[in-house]
C-alpha positions as CSV (number, residue, x, y, z in Angstrom):
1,X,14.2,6.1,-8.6
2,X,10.5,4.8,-8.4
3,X,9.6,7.2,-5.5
4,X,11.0,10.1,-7.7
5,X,9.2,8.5,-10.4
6,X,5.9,8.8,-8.4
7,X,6.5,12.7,-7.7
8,X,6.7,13.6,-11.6
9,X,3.7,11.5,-12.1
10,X,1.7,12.8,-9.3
11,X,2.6,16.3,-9.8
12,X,1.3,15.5,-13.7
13,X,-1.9,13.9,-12.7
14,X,-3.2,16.7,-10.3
15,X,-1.8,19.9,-12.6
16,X,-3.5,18.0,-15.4
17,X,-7.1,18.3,-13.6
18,X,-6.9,21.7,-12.8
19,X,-9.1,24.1,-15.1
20,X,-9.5,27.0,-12.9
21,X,-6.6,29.6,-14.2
22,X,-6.2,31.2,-10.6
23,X,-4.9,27.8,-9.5
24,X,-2.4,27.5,-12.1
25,X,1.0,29.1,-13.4
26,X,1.3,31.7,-15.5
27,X,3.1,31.1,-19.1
28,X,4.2,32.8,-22.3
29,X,1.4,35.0,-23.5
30,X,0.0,33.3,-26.9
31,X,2.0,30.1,-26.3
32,X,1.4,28.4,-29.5
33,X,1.5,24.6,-28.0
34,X,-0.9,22.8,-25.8
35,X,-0.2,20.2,-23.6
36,X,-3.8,19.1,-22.9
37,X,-7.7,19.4,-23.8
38,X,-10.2,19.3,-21.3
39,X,-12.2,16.4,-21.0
40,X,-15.9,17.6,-20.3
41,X,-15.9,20.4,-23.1
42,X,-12.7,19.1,-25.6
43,X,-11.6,22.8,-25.2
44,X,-7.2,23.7,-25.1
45,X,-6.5,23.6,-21.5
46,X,-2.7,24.1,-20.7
47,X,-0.1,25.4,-22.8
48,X,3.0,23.3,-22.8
49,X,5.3,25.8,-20.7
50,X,3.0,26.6,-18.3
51,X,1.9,23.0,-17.9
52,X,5.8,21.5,-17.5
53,X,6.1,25.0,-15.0
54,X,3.7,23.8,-12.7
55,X,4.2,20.2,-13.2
56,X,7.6,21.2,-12.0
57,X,6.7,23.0,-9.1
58,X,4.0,20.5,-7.5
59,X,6.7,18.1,-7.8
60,X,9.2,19.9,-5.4
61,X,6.4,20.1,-3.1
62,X,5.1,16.3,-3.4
63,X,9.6,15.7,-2.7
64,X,9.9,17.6,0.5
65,X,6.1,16.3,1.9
66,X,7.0,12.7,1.1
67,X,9.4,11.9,3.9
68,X,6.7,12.6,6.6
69,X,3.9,11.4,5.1
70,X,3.3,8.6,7.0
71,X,3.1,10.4,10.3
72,X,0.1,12.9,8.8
73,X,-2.1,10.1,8.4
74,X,-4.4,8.9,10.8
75,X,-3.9,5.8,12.9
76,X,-5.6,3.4,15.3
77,X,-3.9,3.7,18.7
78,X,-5.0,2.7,22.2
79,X,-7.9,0.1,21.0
80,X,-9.0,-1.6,23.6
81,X,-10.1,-4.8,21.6
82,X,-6.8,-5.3,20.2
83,X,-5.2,-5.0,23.5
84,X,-7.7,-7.3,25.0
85,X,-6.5,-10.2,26.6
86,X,-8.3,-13.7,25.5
87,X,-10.6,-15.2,27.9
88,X,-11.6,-18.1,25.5
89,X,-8.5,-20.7,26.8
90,X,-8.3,-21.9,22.6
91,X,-7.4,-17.9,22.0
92,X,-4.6,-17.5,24.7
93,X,-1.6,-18.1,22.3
94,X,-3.0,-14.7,20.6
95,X,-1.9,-13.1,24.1
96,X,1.6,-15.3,23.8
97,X,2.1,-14.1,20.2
98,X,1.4,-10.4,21.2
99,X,4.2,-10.3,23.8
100,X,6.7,-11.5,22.0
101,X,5.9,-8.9,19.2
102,X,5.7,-5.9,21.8
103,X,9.0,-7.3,22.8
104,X,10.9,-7.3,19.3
105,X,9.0,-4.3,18.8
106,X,11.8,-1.7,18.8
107,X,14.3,-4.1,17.0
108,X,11.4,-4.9,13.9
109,X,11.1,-0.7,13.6
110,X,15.0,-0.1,12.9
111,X,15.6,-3.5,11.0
112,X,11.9,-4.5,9.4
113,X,10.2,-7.7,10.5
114,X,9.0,-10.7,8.4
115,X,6.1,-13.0,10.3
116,X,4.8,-16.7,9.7
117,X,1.7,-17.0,11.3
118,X,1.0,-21.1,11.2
119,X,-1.6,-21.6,13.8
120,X,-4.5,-24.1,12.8
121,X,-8.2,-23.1,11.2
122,X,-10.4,-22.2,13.9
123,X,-7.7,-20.9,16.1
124,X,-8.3,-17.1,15.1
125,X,-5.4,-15.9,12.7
126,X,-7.4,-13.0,11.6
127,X,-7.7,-10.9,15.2
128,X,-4.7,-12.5,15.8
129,X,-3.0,-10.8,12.9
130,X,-4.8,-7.5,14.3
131,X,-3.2,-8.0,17.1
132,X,0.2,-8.6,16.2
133,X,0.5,-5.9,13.8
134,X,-0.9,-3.5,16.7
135,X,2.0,-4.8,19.0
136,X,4.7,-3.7,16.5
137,X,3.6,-0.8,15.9
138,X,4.4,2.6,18.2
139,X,2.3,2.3,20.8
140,X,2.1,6.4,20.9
141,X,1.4,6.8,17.4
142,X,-0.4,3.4,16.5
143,X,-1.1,1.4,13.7
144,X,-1.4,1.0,10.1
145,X,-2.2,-2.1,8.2
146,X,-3.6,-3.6,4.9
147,X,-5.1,-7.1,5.1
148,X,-4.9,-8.5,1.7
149,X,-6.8,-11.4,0.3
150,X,-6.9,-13.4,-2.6
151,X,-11.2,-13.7,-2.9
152,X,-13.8,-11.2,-2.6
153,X,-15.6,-12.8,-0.4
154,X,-13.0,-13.9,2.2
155,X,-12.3,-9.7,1.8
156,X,-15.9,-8.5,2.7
157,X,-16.0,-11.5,5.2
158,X,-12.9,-10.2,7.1
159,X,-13.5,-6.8,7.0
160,X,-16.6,-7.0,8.5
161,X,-15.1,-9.6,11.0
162,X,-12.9,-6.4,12.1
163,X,-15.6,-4.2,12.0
164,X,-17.7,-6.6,14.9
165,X,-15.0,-7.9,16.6
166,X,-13.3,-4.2,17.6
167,X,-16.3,-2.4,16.9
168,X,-14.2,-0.1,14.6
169,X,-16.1,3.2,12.7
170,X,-16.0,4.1,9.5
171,X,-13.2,6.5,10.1
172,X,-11.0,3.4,10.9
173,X,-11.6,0.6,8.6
174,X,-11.9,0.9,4.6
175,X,-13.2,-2.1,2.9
176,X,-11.7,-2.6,-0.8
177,X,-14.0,-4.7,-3.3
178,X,-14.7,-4.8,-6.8
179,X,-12.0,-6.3,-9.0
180,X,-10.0,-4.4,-11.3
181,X,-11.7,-3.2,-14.8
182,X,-11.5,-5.8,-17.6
183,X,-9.2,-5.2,-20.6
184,X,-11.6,-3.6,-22.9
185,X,-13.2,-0.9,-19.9
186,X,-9.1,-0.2,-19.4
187,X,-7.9,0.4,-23.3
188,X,-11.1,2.4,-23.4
189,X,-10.6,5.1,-20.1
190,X,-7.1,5.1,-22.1
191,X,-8.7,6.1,-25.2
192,X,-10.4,8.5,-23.9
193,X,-7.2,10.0,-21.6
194,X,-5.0,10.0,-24.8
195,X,-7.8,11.9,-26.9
196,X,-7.8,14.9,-23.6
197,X,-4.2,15.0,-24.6
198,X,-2.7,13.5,-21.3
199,X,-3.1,9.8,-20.1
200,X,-2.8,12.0,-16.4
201,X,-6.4,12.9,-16.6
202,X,-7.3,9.1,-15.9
203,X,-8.3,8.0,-12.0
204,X,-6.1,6.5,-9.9
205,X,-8.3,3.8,-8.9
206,X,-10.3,1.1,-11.0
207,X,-13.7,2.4,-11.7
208,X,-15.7,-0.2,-11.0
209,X,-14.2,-0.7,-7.3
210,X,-15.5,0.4,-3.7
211,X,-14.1,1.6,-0.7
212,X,-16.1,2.1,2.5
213,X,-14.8,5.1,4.7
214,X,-15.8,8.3,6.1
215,X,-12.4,9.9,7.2
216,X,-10.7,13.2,6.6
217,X,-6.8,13.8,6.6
218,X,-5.2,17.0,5.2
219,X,-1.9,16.8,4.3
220,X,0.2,18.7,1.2
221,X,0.6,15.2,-0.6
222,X,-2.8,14.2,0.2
223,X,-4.4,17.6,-1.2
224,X,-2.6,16.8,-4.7
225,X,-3.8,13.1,-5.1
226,X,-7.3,13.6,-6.3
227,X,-10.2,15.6,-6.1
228,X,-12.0,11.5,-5.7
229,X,-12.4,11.5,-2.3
230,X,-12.3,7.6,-2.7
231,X,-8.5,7.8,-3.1
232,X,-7.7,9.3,-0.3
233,X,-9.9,7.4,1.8
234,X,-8.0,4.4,0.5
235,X,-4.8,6.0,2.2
236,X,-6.4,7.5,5.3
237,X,-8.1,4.3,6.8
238,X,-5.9,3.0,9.3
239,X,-7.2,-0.2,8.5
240,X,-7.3,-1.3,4.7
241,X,-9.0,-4.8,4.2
242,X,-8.8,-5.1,0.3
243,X,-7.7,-8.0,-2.2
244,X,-4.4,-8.7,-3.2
245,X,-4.7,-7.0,-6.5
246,X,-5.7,-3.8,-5.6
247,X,-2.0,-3.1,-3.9
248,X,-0.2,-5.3,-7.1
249,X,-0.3,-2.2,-9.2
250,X,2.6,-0.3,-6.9
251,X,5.0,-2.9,-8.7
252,X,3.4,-2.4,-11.9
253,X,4.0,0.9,-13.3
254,X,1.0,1.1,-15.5
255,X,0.0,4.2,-17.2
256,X,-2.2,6.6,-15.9
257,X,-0.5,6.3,-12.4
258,X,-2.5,3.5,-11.4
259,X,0.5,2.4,-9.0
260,X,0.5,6.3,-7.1
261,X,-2.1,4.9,-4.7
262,X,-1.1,1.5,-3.7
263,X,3.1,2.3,-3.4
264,X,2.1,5.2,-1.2
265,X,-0.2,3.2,0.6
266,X,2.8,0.4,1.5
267,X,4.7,3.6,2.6
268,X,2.9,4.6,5.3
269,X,1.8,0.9,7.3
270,X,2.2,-2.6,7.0
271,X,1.0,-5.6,5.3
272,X,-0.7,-8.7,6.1
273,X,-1.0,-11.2,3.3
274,X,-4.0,-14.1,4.4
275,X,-3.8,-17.4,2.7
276,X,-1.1,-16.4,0.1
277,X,-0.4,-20.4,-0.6
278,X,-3.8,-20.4,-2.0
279,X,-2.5,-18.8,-5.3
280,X,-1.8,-20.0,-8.8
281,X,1.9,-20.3,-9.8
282,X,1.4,-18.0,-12.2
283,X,0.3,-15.1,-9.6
284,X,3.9,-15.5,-8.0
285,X,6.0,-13.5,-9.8
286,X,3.3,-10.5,-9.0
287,X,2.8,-11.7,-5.1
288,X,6.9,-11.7,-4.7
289,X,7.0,-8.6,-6.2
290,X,4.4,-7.0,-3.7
291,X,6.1,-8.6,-0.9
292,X,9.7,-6.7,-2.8
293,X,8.2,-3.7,-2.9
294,X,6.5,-3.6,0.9
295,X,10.2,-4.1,2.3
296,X,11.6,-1.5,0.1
297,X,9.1,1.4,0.9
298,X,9.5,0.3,4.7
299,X,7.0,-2.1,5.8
300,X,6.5,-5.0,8.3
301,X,4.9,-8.3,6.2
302,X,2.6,-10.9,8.0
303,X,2.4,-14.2,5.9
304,X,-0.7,-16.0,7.7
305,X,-1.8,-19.6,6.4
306,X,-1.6,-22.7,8.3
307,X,-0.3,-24.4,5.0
308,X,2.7,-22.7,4.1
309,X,5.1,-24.4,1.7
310,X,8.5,-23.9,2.4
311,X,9.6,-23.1,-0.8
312,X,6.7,-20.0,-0.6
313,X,7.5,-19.0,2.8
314,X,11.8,-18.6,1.2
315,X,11.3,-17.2,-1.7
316,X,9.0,-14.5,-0.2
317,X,11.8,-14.2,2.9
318,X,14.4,-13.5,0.1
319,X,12.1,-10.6,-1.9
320,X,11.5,-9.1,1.4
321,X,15.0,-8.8,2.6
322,X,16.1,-8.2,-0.9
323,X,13.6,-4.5,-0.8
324,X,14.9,-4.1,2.8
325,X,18.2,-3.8,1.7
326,X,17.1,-1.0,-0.4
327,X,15.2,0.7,2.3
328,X,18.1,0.9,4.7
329,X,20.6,2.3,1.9
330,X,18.4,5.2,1.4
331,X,16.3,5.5,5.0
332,X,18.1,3.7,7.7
333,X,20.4,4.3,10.3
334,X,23.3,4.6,8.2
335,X,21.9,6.0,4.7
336,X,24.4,5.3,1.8
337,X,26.5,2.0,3.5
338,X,27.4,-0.2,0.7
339,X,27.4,-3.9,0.8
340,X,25.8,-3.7,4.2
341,X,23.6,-7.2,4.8
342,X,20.2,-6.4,5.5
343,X,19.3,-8.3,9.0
344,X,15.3,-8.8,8.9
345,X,13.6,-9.3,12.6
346,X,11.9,-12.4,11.8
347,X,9.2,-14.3,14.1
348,X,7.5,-17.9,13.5
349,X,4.1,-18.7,15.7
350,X,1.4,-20.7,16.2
351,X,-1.1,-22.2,18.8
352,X,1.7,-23.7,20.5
353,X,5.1,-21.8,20.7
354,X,6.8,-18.5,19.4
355,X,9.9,-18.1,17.8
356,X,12.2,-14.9,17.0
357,X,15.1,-14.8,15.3
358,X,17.5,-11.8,13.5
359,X,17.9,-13.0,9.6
360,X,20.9,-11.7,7.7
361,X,20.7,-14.1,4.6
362,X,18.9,-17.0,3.3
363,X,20.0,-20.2,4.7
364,X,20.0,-18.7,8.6
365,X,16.6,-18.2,8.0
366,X,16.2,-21.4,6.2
367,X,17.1,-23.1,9.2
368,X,15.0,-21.2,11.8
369,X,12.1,-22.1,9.5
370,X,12.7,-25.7,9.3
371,X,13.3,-25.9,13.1
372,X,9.9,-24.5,13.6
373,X,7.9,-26.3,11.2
374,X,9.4,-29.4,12.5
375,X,9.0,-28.8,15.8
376,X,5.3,-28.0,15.0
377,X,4.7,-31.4,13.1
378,X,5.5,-32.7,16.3
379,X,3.2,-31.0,18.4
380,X,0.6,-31.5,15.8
381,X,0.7,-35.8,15.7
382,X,-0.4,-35.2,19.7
383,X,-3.6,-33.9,18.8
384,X,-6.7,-35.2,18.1
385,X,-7.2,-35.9,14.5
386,X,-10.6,-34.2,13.1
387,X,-10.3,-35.1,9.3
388,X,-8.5,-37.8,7.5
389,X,-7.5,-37.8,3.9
390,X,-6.2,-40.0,0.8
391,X,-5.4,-38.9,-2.3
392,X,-6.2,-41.1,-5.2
393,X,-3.7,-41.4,-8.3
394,X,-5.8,-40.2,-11.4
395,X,-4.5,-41.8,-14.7
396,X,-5.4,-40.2,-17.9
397,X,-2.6,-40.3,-19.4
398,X,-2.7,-42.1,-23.2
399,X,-6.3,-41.2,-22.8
400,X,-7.6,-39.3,-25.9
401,X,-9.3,-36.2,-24.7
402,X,-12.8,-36.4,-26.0
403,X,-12.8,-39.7,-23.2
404,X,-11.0,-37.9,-20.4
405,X,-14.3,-36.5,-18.9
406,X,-16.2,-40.3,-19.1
407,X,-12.6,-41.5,-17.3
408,X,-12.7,-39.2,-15.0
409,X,-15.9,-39.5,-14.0
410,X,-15.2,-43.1,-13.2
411,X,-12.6,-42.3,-11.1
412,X,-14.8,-40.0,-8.9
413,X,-17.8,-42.4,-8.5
414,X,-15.6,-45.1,-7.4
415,X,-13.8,-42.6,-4.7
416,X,-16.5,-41.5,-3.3
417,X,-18.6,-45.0,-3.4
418,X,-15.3,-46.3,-1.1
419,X,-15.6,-43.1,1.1
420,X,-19.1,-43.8,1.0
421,X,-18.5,-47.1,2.8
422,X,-16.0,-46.2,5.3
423,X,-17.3,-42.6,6.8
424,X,-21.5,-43.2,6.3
425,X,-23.9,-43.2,9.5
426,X,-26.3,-45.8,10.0
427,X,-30.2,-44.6,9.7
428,X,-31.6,-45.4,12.9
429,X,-35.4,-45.9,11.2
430,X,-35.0,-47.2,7.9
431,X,-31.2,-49.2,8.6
432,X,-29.3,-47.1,5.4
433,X,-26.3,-46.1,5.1
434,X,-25.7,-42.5,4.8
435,X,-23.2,-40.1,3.9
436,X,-22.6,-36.5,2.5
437,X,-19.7,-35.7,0.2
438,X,-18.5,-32.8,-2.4
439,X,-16.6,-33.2,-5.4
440,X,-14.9,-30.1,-6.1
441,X,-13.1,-28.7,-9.5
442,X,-11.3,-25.5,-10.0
443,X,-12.8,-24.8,-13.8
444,X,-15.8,-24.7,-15.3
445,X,-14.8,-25.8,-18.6
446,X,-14.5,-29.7,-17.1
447,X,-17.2,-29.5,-14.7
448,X,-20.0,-28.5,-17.8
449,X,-18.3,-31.8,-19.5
450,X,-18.6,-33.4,-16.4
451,X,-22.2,-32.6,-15.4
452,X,-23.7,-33.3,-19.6
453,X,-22.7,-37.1,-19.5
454,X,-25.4,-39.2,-20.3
């Protein structure tokens, strides 16, 4: 229903930019109703019949084309950097976690695979990722794979990470930044689409984002995106590092076809979501909706943090398997089975062990979970500790607010005075005590209060 959906729109959005008549259909001569305007001059552009004619026909086309469109697109095969094995003895599980992905590597095609990559900060999750998502992938044809990110920075930061670490062109690695337009640019590129007569003629991509690629694919679907060669680019790269919000749309629907670009984009690779524990409860629903969607268009999903909740790492198992289920009743083995259980190739790793395991419902996959998270608390007590922490109840409640901020502040100095006195370094000149701390808050709001006491 939603991929059919995507062919009407599609076919809509490109007939409605064409202005030249020898690229268009031919309709009743004199037609007395217009479907659109043209945007640069306000003049009628299409007549109604001929515009639903060729709306009609490009979507046949954009139908037969979207079965193989994954295999048009370009790839990254045979990289030598991702195939490379560590030499750094910290980086030698990354070799470990590799194999045992090459190995489940036919089994994850046919039935899907959902990852939990757990391994410590500073133990190289992010080539590690790279190079897991390489060993699933077909070896002949290669890879394809979005990293996505919750922060700009972390995005820009990773993508060039990929760019130095396996020295990949600009042919092979699109960077995504720029955040989404804000409510008033959006209603007002609506404005102006409605006044053309067709809310078609808007981009499919946020204005005010970037992508970074020079690549060139030619393909029937690809031809009728857009005439914005940053659209296609965003599909072409075989490596997409963007933020998580840029692929949110596909589960959107929002007008204008903002979601053509990002669904078609989970259709043809696989997705790696960094840090995803990092965001808000209210960016769940979107988040398990993405990871939804990525199992029912057909790919692989790497959740990579080394502070997963459980609850996070279930419900996200569930939305998967639940959109894999989809996928396999329309493009599996056996197309059209009803009531068949969807059994998702699932793997847990870290710095210390791998773990594989075939997942036909919840609890099965509960229990795999918990057997490896346990069995990594365990492994974790034996090594040396690097940071110690103790959380420190804060009371303000029955405390009006216009003293919360005073209280508060209280609270803080008297934390950090007693971290002050435990973790400080001796002056070997003067004999004082010193130590460097941060206080960090989350909003602005509070930390204005917070910084204008007296």
């Amino acid at each position: 229903m939603h991929l059919s959906r995507l062919s009407l729109m599609l076919a809509d959005h490109h007939y409605s930019s064409l202005t030249d008549r020898s690229e268009r259909e031919q309709g009743e001569k004199d037609y007395p109703l217009f479907a659109n305007t043209r945007r640069d001059t306000g003049a009628r552009n299409q007549t109604l019949d001929e515009h639903l004619l060729g709306v009609t026909k490009h979507a046949g086309v954009i139908n037969h084309a979207l079965p193989g469109f994954e295999l048009h697109l370009p790839r990254l095969a045979r990289h030598k950097g991702l195939r490379k094995r560590s030499q750094d003895a910290r980086f030698r599980w990354q070799d470990r976690a590799t194999d045992t992905a090459a190995a489940m590597r036919e089994r994850a095609a046919r039935q899907g695979a959902f990852i939990v990559n757990m391994a410590s900060t500073g133990c190289g999750k992010t080539l590690a990722n790279a190079r897991i998502m390489n060993a699933l992938a077909d070896p002949l044809k290669g890879m394809r794979c979005a990293f996505a990110l919750g922060l700009r920075t972390l995005t820009l930061q990773t993508g060039r990470a990929f760019r130095d670490l396996l020295d990949l062109s600009d042919d092979e690695l699109a960077i995504k930044v720029g955040g989404a337009a804000s409510r008033e640019l959006f209603e007002f590129h609506e404005r102006q689409a409605e006044q053309s007569g067709s809310a078609s003629s808007q981009s499919l991509l946020p204005e005010d984002g970037h992508v970074l690629f020079e690549g060139n694919a030619e393909h029937p679907l690809l031809q009728r995106l857009s005439r914005d060669p940053q659209v296609r680019s965003l599909l072409a790269a075989p490596l997409l590092v963007c933020t998580v919000d840029h692929l949110t749309p596909a589960t959107e629907s929002q007008r204008g076809g903002r979601q053509i670009a990002p669904m078609l984009r989970l259709m043809s690779g696989d997705l790696v979501l960094d840090e995803p524990d990092d965001f808000d409860i209210d960016d769940l629903p979107a988040l398990t909706r993405l990871v939804h969607w990525a199992g029912m268009l057909g790919a692989r999903v790497l959740l990579s943090s080394a502070t997963l909740p459980p609850a996070l790492v279930q419900g996200l198992f569930e939305a998967y398997r639940y959109g894999r289920l989809q996928f396999e009743r329309n493009r599996g083995e056996q197309p059209g089975a009803a009531g068949r259980a969807a059994t998702v190739c699932c793997l847990w790793l870290d710095e210390f062990r791998q773990s594989v395991a075939d997942c036909s419902d919840a609890a099965t996959f509960e229990t795999a979970h918990r057997d490896f998270a346990t069995r990594r608390a365990e492994r974790l007590v034996e090594v040396e500790m690097r940071r110690r922490v103790r959380l420190e109840p804060l009371t303000l409640s029955g405390v009006p607010r216009d003293e919360q901020t005073a209280a508060f502040a209280g609270l803080a100095r008297d934390a950090a005075l007693a971290l002050h006195r435990q973790h400080h370094t001796l002056d070997p000149h003067g004999g004082g005590r010193v130590s460097f701390g941060l206080i960090r808050m989350a909003n602005i709001e509070p930390l204005v209060e917070l910084a204008s006491l007296p």
